[in-house]
C-alpha positions in Angstrom: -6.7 21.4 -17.3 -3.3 20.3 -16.9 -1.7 16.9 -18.2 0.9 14.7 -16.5 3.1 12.2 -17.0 4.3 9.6 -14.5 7.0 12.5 -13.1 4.9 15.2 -13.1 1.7 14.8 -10.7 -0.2 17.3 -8.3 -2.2 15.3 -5.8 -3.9 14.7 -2.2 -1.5 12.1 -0.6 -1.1 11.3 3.1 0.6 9.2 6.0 1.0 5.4 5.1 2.7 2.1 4.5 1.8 -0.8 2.6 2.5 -4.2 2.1 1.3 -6.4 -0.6 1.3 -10.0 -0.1 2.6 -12.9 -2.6 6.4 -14.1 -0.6 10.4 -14.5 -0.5 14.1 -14.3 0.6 17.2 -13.7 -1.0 17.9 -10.8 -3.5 18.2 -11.7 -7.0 18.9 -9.6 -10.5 18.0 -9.5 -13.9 20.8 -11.6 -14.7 19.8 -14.7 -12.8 15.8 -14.3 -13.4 14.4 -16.5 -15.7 11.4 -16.0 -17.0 8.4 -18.0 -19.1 8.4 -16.4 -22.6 4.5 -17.3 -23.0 3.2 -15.4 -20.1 2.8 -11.9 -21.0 0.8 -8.5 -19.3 -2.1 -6.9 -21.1 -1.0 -3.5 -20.7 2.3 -2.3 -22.5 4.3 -1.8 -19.5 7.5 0.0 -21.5 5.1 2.8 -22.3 4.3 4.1 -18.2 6.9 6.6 -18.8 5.4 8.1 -21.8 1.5 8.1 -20.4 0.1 11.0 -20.0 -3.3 12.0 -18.3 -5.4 14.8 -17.1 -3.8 15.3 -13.4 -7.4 17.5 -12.4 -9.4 14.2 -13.3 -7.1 11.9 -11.7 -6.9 14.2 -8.6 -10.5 14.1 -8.4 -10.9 10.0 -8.9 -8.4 9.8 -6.8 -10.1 11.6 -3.8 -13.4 9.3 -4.9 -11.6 6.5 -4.2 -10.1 7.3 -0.9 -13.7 8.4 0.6 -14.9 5.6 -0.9 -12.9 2.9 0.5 -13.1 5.0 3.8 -16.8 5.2 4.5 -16.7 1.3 2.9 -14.0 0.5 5.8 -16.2 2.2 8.6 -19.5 0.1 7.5 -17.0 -2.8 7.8 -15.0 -2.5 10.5 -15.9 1.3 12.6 -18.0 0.1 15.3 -17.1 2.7 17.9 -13.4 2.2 17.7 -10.2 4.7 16.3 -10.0 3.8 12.4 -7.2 5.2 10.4 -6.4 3.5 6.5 -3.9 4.2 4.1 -6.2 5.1 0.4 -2.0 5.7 -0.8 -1.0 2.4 0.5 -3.9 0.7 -0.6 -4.0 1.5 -4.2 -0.2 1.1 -4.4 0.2 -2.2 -3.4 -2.8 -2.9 -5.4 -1.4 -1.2 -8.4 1.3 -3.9 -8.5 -1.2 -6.6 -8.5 -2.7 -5.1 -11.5 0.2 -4.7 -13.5 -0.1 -8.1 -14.1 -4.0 -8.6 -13.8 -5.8 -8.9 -17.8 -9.7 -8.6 -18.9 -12.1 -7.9 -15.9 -9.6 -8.3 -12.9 -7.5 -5.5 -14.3 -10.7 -3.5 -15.0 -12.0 -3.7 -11.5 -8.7 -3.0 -10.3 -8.6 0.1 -12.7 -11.7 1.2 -11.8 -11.6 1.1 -7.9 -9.1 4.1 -8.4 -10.0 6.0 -11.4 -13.1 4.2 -13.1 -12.9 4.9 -16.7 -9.6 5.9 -17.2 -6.8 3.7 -18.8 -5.0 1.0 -16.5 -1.5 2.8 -18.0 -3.0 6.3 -16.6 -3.5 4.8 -13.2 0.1 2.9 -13.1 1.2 6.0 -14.2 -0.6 8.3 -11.3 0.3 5.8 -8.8 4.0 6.0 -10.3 4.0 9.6 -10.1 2.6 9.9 -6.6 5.5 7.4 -5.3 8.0 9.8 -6.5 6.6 12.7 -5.2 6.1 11.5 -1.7 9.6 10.7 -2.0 10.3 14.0 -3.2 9.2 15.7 -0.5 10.4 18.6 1.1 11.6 19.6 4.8 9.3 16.3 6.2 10.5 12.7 6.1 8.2 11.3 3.7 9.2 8.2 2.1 7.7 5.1 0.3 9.7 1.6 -0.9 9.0 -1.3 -2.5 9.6 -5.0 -2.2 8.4 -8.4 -3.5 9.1 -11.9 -2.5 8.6 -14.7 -4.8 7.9 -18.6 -3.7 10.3 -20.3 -5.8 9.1 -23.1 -4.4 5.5 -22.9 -6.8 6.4 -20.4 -9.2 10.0 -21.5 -10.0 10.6 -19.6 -13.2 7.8 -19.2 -14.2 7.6 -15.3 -13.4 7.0 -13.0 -16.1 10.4 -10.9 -16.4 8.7 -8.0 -17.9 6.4 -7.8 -14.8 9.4 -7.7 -12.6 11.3 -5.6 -14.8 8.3 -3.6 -14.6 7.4 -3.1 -10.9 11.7 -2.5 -10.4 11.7 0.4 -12.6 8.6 1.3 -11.9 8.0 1.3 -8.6 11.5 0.5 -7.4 10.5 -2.6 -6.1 13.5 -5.1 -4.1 12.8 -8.4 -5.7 13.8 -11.7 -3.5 13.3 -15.0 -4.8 13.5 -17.9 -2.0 11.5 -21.1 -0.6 9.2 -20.1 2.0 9.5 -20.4 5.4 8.9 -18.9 8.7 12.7 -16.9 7.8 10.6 -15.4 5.3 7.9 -14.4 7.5 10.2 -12.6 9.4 12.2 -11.5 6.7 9.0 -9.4 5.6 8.3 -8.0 8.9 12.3 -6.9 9.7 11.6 -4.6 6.4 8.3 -3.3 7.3 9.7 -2.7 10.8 12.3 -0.8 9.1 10.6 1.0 6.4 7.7 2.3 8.6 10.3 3.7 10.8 9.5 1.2 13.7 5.8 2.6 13.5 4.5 -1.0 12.7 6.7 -3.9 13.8 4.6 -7.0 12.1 2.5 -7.6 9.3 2.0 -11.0 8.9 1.8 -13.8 11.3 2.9 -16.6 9.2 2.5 -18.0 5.0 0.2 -20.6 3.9 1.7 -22.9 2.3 0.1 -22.1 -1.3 1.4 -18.0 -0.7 3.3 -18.0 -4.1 4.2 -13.7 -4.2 4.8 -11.0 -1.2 4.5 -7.6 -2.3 5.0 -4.9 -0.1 4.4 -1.3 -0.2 5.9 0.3 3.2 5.1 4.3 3.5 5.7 6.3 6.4 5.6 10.0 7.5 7.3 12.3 10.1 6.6 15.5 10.0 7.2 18.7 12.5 3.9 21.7 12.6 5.2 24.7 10.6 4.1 26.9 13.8 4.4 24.5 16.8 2.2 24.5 20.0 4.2 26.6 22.7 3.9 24.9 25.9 1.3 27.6 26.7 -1.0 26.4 24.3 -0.9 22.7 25.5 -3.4 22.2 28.4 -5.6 18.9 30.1 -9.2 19.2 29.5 -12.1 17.1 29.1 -12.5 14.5 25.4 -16.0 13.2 25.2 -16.6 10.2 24.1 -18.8 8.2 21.7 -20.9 7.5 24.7 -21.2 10.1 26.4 -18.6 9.7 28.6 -15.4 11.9 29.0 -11.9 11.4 29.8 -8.5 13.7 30.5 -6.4 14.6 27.4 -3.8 16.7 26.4 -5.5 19.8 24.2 -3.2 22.0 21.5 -5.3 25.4 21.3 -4.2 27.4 18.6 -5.6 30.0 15.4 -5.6 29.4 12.0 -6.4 31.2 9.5 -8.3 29.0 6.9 -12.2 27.8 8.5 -14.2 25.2 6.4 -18.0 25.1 6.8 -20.7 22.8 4.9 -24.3 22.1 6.2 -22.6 18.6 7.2 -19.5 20.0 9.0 -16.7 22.3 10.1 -13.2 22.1 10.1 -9.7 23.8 10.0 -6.3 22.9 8.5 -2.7 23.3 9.9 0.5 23.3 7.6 3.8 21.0 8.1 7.2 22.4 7.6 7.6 23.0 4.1 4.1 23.6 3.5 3.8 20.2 1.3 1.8 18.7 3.8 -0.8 19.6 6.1 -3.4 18.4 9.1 -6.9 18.6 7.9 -10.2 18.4 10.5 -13.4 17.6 9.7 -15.8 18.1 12.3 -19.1 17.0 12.0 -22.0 19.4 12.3 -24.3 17.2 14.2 -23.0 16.7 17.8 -25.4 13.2 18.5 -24.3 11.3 15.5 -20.7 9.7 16.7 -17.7 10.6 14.3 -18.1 6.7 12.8 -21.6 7.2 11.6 -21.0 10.5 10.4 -17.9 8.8 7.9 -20.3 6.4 6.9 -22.1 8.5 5.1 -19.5 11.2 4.3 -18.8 11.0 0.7 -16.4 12.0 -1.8 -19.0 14.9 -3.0 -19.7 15.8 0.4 -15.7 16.4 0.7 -15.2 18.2 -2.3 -18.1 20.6 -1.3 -16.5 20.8 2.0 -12.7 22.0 0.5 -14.3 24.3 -1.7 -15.7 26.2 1.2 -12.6 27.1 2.5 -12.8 31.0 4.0 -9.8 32.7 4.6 -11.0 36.4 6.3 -11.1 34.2 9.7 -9.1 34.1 12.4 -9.5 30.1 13.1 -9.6 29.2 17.0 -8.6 25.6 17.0 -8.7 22.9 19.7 -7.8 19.2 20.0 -6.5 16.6 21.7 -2.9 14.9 21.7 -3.9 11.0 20.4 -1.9 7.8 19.2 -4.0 5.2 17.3 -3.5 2.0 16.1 -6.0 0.3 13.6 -6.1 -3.1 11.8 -8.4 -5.1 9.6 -8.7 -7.5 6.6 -9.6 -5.4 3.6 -11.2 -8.2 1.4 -14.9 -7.5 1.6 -14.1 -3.9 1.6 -13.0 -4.1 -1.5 -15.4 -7.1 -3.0 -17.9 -4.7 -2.0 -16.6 -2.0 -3.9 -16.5 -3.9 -7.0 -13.1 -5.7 -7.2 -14.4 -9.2 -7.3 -12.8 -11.6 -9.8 -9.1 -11.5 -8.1 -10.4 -13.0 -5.2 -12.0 -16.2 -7.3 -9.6 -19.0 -8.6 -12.5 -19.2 -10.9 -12.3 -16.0 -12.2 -8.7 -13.7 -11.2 -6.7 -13.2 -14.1 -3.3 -12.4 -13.0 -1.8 -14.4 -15.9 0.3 -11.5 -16.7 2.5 -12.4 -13.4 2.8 -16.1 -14.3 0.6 -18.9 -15.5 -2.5 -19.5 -17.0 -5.9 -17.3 -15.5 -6.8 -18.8 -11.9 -3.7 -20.3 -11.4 -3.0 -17.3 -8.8 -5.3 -15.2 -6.9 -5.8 -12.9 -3.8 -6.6 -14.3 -1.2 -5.8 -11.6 1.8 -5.8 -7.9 1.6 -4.4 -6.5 5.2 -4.6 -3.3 6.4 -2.3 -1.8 9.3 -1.9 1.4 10.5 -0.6 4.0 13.3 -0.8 7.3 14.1 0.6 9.7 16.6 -0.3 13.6 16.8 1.2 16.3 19.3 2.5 19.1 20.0 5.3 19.0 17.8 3.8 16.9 14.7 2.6 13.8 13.3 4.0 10.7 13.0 2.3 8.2 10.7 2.5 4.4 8.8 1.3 2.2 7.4 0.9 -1.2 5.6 -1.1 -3.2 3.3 -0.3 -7.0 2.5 -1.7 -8.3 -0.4 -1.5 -12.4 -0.5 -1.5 -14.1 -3.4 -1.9 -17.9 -3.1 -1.8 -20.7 -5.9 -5.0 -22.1 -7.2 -5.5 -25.3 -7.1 -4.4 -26.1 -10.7 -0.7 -24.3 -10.1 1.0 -26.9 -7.9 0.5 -29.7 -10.4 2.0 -28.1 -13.6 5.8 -28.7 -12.4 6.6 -30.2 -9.3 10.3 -29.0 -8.6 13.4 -29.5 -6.5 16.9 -27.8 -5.3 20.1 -28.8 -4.9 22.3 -26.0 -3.2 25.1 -26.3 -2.7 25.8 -23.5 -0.3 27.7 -26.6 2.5 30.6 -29.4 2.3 29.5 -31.5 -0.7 31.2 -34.6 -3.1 31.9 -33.9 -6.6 32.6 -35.9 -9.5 34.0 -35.7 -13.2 33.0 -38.8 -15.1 32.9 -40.4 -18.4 29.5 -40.0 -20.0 29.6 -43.4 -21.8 30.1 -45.4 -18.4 29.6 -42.5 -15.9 32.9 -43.6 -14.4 34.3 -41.3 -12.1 37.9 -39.6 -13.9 38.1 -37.2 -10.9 36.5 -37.3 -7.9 36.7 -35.2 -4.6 35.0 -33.1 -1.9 34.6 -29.4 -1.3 34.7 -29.0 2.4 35.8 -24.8 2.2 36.1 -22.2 -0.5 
């Protein structure tokens, strides 16, 4: 048994990017932030830092979850197509959402990642794997943070411990701005750049009640610790889900670790640095197609399956050269899972952002990813956008309005009694 804290985890983490949906524009501080003293977060977010957990239970909740969601995402969405998600991406865009969420939203958030563990254990895992993919060694690995705020709705009436929080914790960019269609694209320039051009949009356009955009952007690069000599790269046949077949690149190589369950085979091949590796799971029943197979695949099926790893093998491996895309709305995967309440105004509780419970909720949880494998490596992103829109009560507590003077404008210096002008000018330059 070991235990971690927040900078000290050991875990299964792969290729991603995510976005996490509430919206915004221009960089702000701590110093210009205000914040509504009453609204306050169930969990003590000052103590992250200090939480410590057991990282071989985590580990193993945390490769629950990711099968689960998976298989959950096939039923959903599969069909016959490529799927690729982000479990990483997911849970850490997510994660931010429940560092504000209180009473049953924060438990169902909890519990879709580690159920019955602490919601400071699971801030802190997540923590702790954001660092180390950031940490990691002789790949490009990296993951970032950003949220935009509708100042518009919200005003300032965002909790400054939560945004104190998800900065320090998460090293999240904070932007604070009315919405518009700049924002939109504001969003999708940083994706664009933090995916390393992998994915180029997330969102289309705000509704008008979007009151928070937080985005989780994660994205991998990484070069085989052995790469395929041009020898071992040749065309071949790839059969289809149907039956049919079409030309592909193959990499042929041997490895020396072979999995083998009554379920399936598989091999695994190391990236430089040997952080990070390419893991196949092959399923042992040639007429079920791949999709079918995940359906069904769970998280005890996969822990039986990497405890059968043989290493007295010398591992003749074969597959093709592919690039995948894959996209999808991730609410009834997750309603179906069991995180219900933060998609009801009746019922979300994400008071510890701002507000009163059901003032904001979820309303969109989008999934993006891409993939490209060859001869050299992988290249991988992805991105999850979380929306969080105002329910209906918000909108009417405060209605607000700006003046910004950020063009020419008139200016005055009167006398209070009689508001008579004693100076009076323009400012047409600074």
């Amino acid at each position: 048994m070991k235990i971690c804290n927040a900078k000290d985890i050991k875990t299964v983490a792969g290729t991603m990017a995510a976005v996490l949906l509430l919206g915004g524009c221009s960089v702000i501080t701590e110093n210009n932030v205000k914040s509504d003293p009453d609204v306050k977060t169930e969990i003590d977010l000052e103590d992250v830092d200090k939480t410590t957990y057991d990282s071989e239970v985590m580990d193993e909740l945390y490769r629950k979850y990711c099968f689960d969601i998976f298989s959950q995402t096939i039923r959903d969405y599969g069909s016959d197509s490529n799927v690729m998600i982000s479990p990483a991406s997911i849970m850490m865009a997510l994660d931010m959402v429940s560092a504000g969420a209180k009473n049953d939203s924060l438990k169902q958030l909890t519990d879709l990642f580690a159920a019955g563990q602490e919601p400071l254990s699971q801030q802190a895992y997540a923590a702790a794997l954001m660092d180390k993919i950031n940490g990691a060694k002789e790949v490009e690995f990296s993951c970032a943070n950003a949220v935009w705020s509708n100042k518009t709705i919200l005003g300032d009436k965002v909790n400054l411990d939560y945004i104190e929080y998800i900065q320090d914790t998460f090293s999240a960019e904070y932007n604070l701005s009315k919405f518009s269609g700049k924002t939109t694209g504001e969003i999708n320039r940083w994706v664009d750049e933090h995916t390393d051009h992998m994915i180029e949009e997330v969102i289309e356009s705000l509704d008008s009640d979007t009151v928070m955009v937080l985005v989780n952007a994660i994205a991998f690069d990484a070069k085989w610790s052995e790469p395929y000599e041009e020898y071992q790269v040749r065309e071949s046949d790839f059969t289809r889900f149907d039956g049919s077949t079409q030309k592909a690149d193959f990499l042929y190589g041997t490895e020396n670790t072979y999995y083998e369950t009554d379920k399936a085979t598989g091999f695994i091949k190391y990236y430089k640095g040997g952080q990070y590796a390419f893991l196949t799971i092959l399923p042992a029943d040639e007429s079920v197609s791949t999709n079918e197979f995940a359906k069904s695949f769970s998280a005890e099926d996969y822990e039986k399956f990497i405890r059968s790893a043989a290493y007295d093998y010398d591992v003749i491996t074969e597959m093709p050269v592919f690039e995948s895309e894959f996209n999808c709305m991730m609410n009834d995967t997750l309603i179906n899972l069991g995180v219900k309440d933060v998609f009801d105004p009746g019922s979300a509780d994400l008071s510890g952002i701002s507000g009163n419970p059901g003032d904001i909720y979820v309303s969109k949880v989008i999934h993006k990813t891409f993939i490209r494998v060859d001869a050299n490596g992988t290249k991988a992103a992805a991105v999850t956008a979380v929306t969080l829109d105002a329910g209906c009560a918000m909108p009417e507590e405060k209605e607000y309005r700006y003046v910004e003077c950020d063009r020419p404008f008139v200016y005055a210096i009167v006398d209070v009694e009689t508001m008579a002008p004693v100076f009076i000018g323009t400012v047409n330059e600074v």
